[in-house]
N, C-alpha and C positions, 0 to 999 in steps of 0.2 A: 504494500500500500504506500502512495505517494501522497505526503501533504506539504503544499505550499505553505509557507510561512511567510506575510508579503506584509512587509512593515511599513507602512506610507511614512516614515520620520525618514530622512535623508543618514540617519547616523547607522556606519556599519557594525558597529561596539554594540549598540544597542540589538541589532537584529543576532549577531553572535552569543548574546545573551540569552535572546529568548530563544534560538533553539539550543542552546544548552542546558535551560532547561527546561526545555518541551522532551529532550532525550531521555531524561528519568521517568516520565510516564509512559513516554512512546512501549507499543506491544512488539515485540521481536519482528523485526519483518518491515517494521512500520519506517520510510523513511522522510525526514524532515527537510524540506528544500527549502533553503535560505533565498529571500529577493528584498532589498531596499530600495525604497525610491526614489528614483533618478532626480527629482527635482523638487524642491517643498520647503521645509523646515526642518531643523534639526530633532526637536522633539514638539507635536501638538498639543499646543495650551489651551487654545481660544477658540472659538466659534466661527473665525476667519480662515484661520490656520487651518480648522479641521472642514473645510469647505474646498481648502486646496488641497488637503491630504484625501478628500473623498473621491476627486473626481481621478487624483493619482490613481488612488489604488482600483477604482476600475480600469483603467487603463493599465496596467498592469496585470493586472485578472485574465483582461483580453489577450496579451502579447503570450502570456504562456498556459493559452485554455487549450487542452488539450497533452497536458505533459503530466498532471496529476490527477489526483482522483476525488481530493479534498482540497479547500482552501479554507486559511484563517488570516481574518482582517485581523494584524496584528501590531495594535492600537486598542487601548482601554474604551475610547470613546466610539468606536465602533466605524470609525468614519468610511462610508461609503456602505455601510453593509445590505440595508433596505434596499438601493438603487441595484445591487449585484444579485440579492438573490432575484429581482424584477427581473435582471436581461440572462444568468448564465442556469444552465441545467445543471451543474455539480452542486454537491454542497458546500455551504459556506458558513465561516463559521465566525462569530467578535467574540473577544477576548472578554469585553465587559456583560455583555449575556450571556457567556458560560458561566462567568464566574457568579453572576449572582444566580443563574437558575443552578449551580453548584451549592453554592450555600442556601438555598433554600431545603436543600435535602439534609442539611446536617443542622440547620434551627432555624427558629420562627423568624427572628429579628437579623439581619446583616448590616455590618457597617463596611463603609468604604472609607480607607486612610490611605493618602498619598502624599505626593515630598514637597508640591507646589500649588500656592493658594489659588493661583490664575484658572489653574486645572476644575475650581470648586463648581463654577457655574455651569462649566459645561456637565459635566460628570453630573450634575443635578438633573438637567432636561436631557441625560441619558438614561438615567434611571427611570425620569417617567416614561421618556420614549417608549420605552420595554415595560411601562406598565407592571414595574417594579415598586412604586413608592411607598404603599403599605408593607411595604416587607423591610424597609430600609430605615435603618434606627439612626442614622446620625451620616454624614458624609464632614467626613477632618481632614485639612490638609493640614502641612508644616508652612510657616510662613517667616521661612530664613531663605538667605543667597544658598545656592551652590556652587561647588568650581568648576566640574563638569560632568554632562549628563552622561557620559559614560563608568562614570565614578560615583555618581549620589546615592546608589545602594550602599555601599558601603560607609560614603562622608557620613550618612543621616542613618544609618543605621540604631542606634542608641535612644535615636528623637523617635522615630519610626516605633519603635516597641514600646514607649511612652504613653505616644498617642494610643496605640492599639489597646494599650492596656486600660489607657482612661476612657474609651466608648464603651469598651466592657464594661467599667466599674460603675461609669455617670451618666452611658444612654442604653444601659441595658441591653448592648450585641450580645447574639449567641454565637455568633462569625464572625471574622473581621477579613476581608478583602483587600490584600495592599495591591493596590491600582496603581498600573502606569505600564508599558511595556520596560524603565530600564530598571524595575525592582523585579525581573522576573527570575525566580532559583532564590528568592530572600524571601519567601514563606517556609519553604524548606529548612533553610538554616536556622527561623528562629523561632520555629513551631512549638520548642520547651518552655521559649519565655514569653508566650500567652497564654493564660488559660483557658482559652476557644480555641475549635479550628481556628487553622488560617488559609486563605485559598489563593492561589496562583494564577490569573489571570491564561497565561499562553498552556498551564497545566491543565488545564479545564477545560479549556479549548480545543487541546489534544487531544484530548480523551473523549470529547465529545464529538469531534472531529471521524476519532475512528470508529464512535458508534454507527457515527450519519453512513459512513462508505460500507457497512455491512447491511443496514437495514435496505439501502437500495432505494430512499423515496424519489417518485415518478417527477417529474417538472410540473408543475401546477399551468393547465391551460385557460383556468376563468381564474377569476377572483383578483385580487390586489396584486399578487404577485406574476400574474401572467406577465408572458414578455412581451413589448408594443409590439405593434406592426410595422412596417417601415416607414408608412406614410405618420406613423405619431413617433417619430423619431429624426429628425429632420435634422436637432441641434446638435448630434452625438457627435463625437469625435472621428476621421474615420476608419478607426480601430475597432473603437465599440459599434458603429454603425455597420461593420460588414460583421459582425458577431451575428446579429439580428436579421441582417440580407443572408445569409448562408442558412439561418437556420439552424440543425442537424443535419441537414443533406448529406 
């Protein structure tokens, strides 16, 4: 089994990251293909930024559809995921809907902690996005510099088990979510010093990733997620725009 790992942030550290630890879940067999995006931002903060990381990573999606068998939008905030599964037949998977339909299996209440405040507002209208809000006790960021986003797992590491610890104690999480693709393999490591799960964003994803390529689901041809037709597809790029003229043919 082949799954894309397609990071819309421009930083290669960071995409090396999360498939390193997407490899501790991965099932024998299972392999992880690394892609960053050619052009964007270094890490997506804003509501801007993830509007240029959405239309990347469909573009992206497109240039290597056909070489794997899964794909994970790999990005917390999801960017582009709704508009991908509309246009491609594979499954596709956001780091930040595994992880919270992940923690919802292991308790009632989830919080989400990550390393930067900027991140807070998006991460909020992703969570209702997904139609998550009832289940989400508290969303914390950190709100210090960092020196660089290939290094803020570790800088803020300390701060980071802080925070988790105080949504536990003062908003009541049964879970706590450390969010962002460059904290990804640092649930793991500090799974002792919370006492809740902790869940891994690109591990989640993984793993739900290789459910979806067993189970086999069909392309949806009514409903929201149908793919348009040519004629309602005028603006696409024209990468994406021959995805949708070819069809399956």
């Amino acid at each position: 089994m082949k799954i894309l790992v397609a990071n819309p942030n421009t930083s290669t550290g960071v995409t090396d990251r999360l498939v390193a630890a997407g490899r501790l879940v991965a099932s024998p067999g299972t392999e992880l293909l690394p892609m960053t995006a050619p052009r964007g931002v270094p890490y997506i903060a804003t509501r801007a930024e993830a509007a240029i990381g959405s239309a990347v990573m469909l573009e992206m999606l497109a240039e290597k559809r056909g070489t794997f068998d899964a794909a994970i939008c790999a990005a917390f905030g999801d960017p582009g995921l709704g508009g991908a599964r509309e246009l491609f037949d594979f499954p596709i998977v956001g780091m930040a809907e595994a992880a919270m339909l992940m923690a919802c299996t292991l308790g009632r209440k989830f919080a989400i902690v990550s390393f930067a405040k900027a991140l807070e507002p998006w991460f909020a209208e992703i969570v209702d996005w997904h139609g998550m809000s009832g289940r989400c006790a508290a969303i914390q960021m950190l709100d210090s510099a960092f020196t660089n986003i290939n290094d803020v797992a570790e800088e803020k590491e300390q701060l980071l088990v802080d925070l988790a610890n105080r949504v536990v104690t003062h908003n009541g999480a049964d879970v706590v979510i450390l969010a962002g693709a460059p904290l990804a393999g640092l649930a793991t490591k500090l799974r002792e010093r919370v006492p809740v799960p902790l869940v891994d964003g690109i591990q989640a994803a993984v793993t739900m990733a290789e459910g979806l390529v067993r189970l086999n689901p069909r392309k949806a041809t009514l409903g929201t997620f149908r793919r348009p037709g040519p004629k309602e597809s005028k603006g696409l790029s024209d990468s994406l725009a021959n995805v949708i003229a070819h069809r399956d043919a």
